[in-house]
C-alpha positions in Angstrom: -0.1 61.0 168.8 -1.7 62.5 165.6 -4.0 59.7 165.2 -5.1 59.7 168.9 -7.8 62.0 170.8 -8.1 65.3 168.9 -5.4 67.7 170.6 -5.0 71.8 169.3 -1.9 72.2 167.8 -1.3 74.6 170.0 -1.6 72.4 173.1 0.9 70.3 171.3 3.5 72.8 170.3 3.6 73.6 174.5 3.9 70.0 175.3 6.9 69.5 173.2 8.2 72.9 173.5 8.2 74.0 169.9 6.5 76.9 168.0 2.7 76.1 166.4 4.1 76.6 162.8 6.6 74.1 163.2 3.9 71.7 164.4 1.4 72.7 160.9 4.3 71.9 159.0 4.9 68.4 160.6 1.3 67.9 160.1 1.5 68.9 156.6 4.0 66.8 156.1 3.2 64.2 157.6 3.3 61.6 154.3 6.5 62.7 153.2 8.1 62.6 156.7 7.1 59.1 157.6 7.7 57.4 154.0 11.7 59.2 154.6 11.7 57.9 158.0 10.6 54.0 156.8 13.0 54.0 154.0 15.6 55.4 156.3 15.5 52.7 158.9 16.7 53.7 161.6 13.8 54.5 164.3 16.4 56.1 166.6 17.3 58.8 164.4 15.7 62.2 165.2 16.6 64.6 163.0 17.1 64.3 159.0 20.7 66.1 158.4 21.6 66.4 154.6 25.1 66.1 153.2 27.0 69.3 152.5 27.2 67.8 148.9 24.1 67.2 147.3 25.0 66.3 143.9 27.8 64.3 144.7 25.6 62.0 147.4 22.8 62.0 145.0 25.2 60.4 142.1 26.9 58.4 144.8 24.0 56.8 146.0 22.5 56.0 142.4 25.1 54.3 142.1 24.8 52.3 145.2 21.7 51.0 144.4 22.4 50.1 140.9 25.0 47.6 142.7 22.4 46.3 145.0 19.8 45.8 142.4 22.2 44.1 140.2 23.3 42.4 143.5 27.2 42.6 143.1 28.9 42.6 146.2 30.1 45.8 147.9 32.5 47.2 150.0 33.7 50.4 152.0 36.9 50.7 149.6 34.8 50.1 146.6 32.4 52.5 147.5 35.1 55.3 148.9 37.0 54.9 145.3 33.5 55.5 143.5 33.2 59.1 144.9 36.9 59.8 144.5 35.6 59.0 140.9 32.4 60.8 140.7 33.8 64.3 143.0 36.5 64.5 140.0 33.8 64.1 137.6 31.9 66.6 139.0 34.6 69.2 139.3 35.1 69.6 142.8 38.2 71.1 143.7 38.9 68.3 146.5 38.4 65.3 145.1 39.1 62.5 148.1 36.0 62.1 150.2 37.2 62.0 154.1 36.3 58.4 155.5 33.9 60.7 158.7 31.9 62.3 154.8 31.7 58.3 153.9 30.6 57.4 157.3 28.1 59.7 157.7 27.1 58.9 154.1 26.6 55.4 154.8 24.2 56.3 158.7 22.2 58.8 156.5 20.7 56.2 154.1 21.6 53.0 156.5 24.2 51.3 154.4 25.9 47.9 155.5 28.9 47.0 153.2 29.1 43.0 154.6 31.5 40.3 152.9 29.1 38.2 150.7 27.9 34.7 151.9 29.9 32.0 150.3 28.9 30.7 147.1 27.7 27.0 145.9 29.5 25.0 143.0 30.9 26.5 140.6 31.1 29.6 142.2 33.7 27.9 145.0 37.0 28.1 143.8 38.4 24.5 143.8 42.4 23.1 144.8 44.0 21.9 141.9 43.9 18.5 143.3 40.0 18.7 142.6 39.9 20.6 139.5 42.5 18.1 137.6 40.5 15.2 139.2 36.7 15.8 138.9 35.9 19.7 137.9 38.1 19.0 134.4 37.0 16.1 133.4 33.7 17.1 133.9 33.7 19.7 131.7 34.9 18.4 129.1 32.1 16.0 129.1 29.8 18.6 129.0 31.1 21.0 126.6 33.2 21.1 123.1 36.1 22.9 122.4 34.3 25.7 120.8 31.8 26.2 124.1 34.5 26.3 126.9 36.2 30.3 127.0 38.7 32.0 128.9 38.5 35.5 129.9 41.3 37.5 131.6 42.6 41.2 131.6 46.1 42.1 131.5 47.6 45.8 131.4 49.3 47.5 128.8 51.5 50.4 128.8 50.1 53.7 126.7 52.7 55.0 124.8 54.9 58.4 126.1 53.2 61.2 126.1 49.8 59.8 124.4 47.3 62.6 123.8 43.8 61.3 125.4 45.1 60.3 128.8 43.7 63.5 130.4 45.8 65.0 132.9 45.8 62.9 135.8 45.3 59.6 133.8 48.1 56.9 134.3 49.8 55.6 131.1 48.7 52.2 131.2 44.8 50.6 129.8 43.7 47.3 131.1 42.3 44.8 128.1 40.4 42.1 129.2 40.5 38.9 126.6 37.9 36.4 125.9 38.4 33.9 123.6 37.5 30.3 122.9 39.4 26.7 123.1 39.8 26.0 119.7 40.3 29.9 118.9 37.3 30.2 116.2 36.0 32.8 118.4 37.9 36.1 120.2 35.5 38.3 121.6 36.2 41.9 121.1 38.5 43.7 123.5 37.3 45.7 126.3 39.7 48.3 127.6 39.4 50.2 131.2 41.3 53.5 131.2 41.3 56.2 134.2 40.3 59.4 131.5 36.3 59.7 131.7 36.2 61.3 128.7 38.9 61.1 125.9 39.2 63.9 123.7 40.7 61.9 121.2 37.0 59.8 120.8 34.5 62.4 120.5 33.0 61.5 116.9 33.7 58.5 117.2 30.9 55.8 116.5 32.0 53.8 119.3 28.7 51.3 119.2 30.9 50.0 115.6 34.2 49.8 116.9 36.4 46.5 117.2 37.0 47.0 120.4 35.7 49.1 123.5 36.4 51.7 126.1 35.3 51.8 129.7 36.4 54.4 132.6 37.9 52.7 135.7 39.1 53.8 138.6 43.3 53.8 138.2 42.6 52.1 134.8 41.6 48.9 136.5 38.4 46.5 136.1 35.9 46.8 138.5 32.6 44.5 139.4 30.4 46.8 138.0 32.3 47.1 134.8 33.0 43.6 134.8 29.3 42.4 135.1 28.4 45.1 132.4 30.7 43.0 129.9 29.2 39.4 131.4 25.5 40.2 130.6 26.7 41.9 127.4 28.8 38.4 126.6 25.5 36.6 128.0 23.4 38.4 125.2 25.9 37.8 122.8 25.7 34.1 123.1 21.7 34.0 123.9 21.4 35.4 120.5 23.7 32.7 118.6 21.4 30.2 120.4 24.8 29.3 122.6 25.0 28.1 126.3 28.6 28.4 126.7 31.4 27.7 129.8 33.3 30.8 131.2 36.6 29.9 132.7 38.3 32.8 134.8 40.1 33.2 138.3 38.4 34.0 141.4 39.3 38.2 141.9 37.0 40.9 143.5 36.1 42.2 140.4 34.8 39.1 139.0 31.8 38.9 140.9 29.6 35.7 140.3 26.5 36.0 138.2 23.5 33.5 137.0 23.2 33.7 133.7 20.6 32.2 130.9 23.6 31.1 128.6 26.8 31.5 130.2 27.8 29.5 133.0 30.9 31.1 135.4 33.3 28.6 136.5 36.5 29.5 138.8 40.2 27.6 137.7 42.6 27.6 140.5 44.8 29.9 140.9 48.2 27.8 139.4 46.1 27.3 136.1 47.6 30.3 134.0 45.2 29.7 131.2 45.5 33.2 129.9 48.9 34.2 130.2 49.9 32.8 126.7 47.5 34.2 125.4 47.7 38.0 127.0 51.7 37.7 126.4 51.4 37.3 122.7 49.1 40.0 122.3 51.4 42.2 123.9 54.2 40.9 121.8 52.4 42.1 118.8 51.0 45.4 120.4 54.8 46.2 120.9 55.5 45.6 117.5 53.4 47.9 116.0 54.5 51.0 118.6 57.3 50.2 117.3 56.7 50.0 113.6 55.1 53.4 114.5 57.3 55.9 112.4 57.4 59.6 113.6 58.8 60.7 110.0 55.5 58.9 107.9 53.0 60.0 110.6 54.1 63.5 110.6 55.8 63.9 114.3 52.6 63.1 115.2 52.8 60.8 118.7 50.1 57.8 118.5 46.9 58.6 120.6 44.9 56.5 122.6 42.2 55.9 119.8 46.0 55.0 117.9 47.3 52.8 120.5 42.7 51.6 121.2 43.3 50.5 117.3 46.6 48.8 117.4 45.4 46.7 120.0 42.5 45.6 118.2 45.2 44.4 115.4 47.3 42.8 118.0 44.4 41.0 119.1 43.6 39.3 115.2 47.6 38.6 115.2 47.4 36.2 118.2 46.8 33.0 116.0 43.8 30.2 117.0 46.6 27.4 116.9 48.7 29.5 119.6 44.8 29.8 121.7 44.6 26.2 121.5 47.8 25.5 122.5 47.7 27.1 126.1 44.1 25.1 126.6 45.8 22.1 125.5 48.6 23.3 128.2 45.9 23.3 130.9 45.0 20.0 130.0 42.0 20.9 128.2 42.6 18.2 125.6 44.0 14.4 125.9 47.6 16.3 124.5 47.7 18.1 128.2 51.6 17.9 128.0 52.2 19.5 125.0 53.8 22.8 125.6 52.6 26.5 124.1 54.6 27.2 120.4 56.6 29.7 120.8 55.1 33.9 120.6 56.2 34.7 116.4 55.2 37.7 115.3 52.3 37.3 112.8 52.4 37.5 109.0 50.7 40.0 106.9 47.5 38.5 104.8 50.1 39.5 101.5 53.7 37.8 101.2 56.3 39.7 100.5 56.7 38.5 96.7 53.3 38.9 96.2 53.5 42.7 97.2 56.8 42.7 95.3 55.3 40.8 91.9 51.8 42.7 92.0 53.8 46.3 92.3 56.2 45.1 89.4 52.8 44.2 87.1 50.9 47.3 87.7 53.4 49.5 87.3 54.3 48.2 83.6 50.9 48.5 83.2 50.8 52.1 84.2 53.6 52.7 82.4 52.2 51.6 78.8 48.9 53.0 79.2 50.5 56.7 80.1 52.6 56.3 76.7 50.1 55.2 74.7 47.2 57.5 76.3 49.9 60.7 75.8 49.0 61.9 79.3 51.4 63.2 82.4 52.7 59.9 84.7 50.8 60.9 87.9 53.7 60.8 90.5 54.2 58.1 93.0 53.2 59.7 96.1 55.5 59.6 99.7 55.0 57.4 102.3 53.7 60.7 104.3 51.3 61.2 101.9 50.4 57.8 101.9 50.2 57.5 105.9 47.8 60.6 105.4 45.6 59.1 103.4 45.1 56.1 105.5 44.6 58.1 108.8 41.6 59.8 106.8 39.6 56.7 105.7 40.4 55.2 109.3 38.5 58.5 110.5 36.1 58.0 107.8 35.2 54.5 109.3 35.4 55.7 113.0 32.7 58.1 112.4 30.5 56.4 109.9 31.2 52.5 110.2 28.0 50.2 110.3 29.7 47.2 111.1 33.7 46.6 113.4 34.4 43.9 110.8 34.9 46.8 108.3 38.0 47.5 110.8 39.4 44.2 109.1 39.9 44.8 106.0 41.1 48.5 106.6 43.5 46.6 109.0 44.7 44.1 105.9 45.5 47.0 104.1 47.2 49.0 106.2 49.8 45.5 107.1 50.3 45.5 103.2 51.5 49.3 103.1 54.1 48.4 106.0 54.9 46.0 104.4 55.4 48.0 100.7 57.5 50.3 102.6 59.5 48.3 104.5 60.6 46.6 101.1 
């Protein structure tokens, strides 16, 4: 009607029983009004109502289309646990969204959270019948040992009481494993916790560590934070010059993604690929709570950036020959029946008479150089002291690392010092 015959804005503001000022401002507006109206969708709706919550539906529907750029699949469930997350990160004082605030959400910007059209090849998850038959055999004429992975997450329990959870976090991270057929290559853990933000890893350069952290909702992987670590694992191979195989099972948080060097394949859901694998890490996570000593760490209970470390030296304890083992298991090799060894504990990089002979030799040695020198014997210092010193060059590292596989060799040392004192 504004672009027909010329008609007084006045004339206009009778017609449709409004005020002339309200009529200015629609004409005024006029750009701003249709370009809201286009994006909107809807030509039935006549009036633009804004959520009580500006902020929050702002954040909320960033987020939204993030997902639909990166085109991962979404859902009403997915989406009402993503504001639970984001009101509690924002502070508000009632953090569950009411499913008529989510409805309205969704008519306001003309959201449509539909199941995702099937997927072709590899993105079908095949019987067993087919996989053992054609899928397998396939592969393996495609790919070496050192191209096919596995990834997986498992959970693990936080120990009691662990400073960094955050007051409503649970007291359990899950770690999702990567790792290769032959074991020459683990990638570095990623772990999902419920606290946003840790206290116990501010100053922490966490670009450096040997493993990393992620916020989930109820400590769990979700397809956002699961494609994050795909394109991150895609860049990581691009840049070795790798096109790699991806084995995992089909979940809703494993969305499927085209890559450039990483291609996703779906195992059945009898093929436990992983579960060798994720049940010796644990075995040697347990091992060192346990080896945890209240008395040498000063009372102190172990932290999450304690419990974020030990996990990271669990992880170099599970052995390649115990990796390849469950592939060979899952008939990734022509020894398909040959069962998984069974979950040892893994040896220090020291022996026990070597820690035993080398303490003998330097102390002699210290010994006849106080005498002759005619200087005090410095004192052997406790194992508190000791367990000090050691928590601040680890801080040291955390905050001024250049590289995670400095982690390593601070890792090495601390095994032989457990292993001096448990002598």
């Amino acid at each position: 009607m504004l672009e027909g015959p010329k008609v007084s804005q006045s004339e206009l503001a009778k017609r449709f029983g409004v005020s002339q000022p309200q009529i200015c401002r629609i004409i005024k507006n006029k750009e701003r009004i249709l370009s809201e109206w286009h994006r909107n969708g809807d030509p039935e709706r006549k009036r633009k109502r804004e959520g009580k919550d500006a902020a929050l539906e702002a954040a909320l529907l960033r987020w939204v289309e993030g997902a639909h750029a990166a085109d991962l699949p979404g859902s009403g469930s997915l989406l009402h646990l993503k504001a639970k997350h984001l009101a509690g990160a924002l502070g508000r004082p009632d953090p569950e969204p009411s499913g008529g605030w989510l409805a309205r959400f969704g008519a306001r910007h003309n959201l449509a959270f539909k199941k995702p059209p099937a997927e072709k090849g590899d993105a079908e998850q095949p019987t067993a019948e087919h996989w053992a038959g054609v899928v397998l055999p396939g592969l393996l004429r495609s790919y070496v040992p050192s191209e096919i992975y596995v990834c997986g997450e498992t959970g693990v329990l936080l120990p009691t009481g662990c400073p960094g959870k955050g007051e409503s976090a649970g007291d359990r991270l899950t770690v999702l494993l990567c790792a290769n057929a032959d074991g020459s290559e683990k990638a570095p853990l990623r772990a999902v916790g419920e606290s946003p933000r840790p206290r116990c890893l501010q100053g922490v350069n966490l670009g450096q560590m040997p493993w990393s952290y992620r916020t989930g909702s109820l400590a769990g992987m979700t397809a956002p934070l699961f494609a994050e670590w795909l394109r991150e694992f895609n860049e990581g191979m691009r840049r070795q010059g790798k096109s790699v195989l991806l084995l995992l099972a089909k979940h809703e948080a494993h969305p499927y993604l085209q890559l450039s060097n990483v291609r996703m394949v779906f195992i059945p859901p009898a093929t436990t690929l992983d579960r060798g694998i994720a049940n010796d890490l644990k075995g040697h996570y347990r091992r060192r709570l346990l080896r945890w000593l209240p008395a040498e760490r000063g009372a102190r209970q172990p932290t999450l950036l304690d419990a974020l470390h030990m996990l990271a030296q669990a992880w170099g304890d599970v052995r390649p020959g115990l990796i390849a083992s469950c592939f060979r298991a899952a008939g990734f090799s022509p020894d398909a029946g040959a069962e998984a060894p069974a979950l040892t504990p893994a040896r220090g990089s020291l022996s026990q008479e070597q820690l035993e002979c080398d303490g003998e030799v330097n102390g002699n040695e210290g010994t006849a150089e106080g005498e002759d020198a005619g200087e005090p014997v410095q004192p052997c210092p406790s194992e508190q002291e000791v367990w000090g010193s050691l928590a601040t060059l680890r801080r040291y590292l955390e905050c001024r690392a250049t590289s995670p596989n400095l982690f390593q060799a601070f890792y090495e040392l601390e095994d032989a010092v457990h292993m001096v004192s448990a002598s």
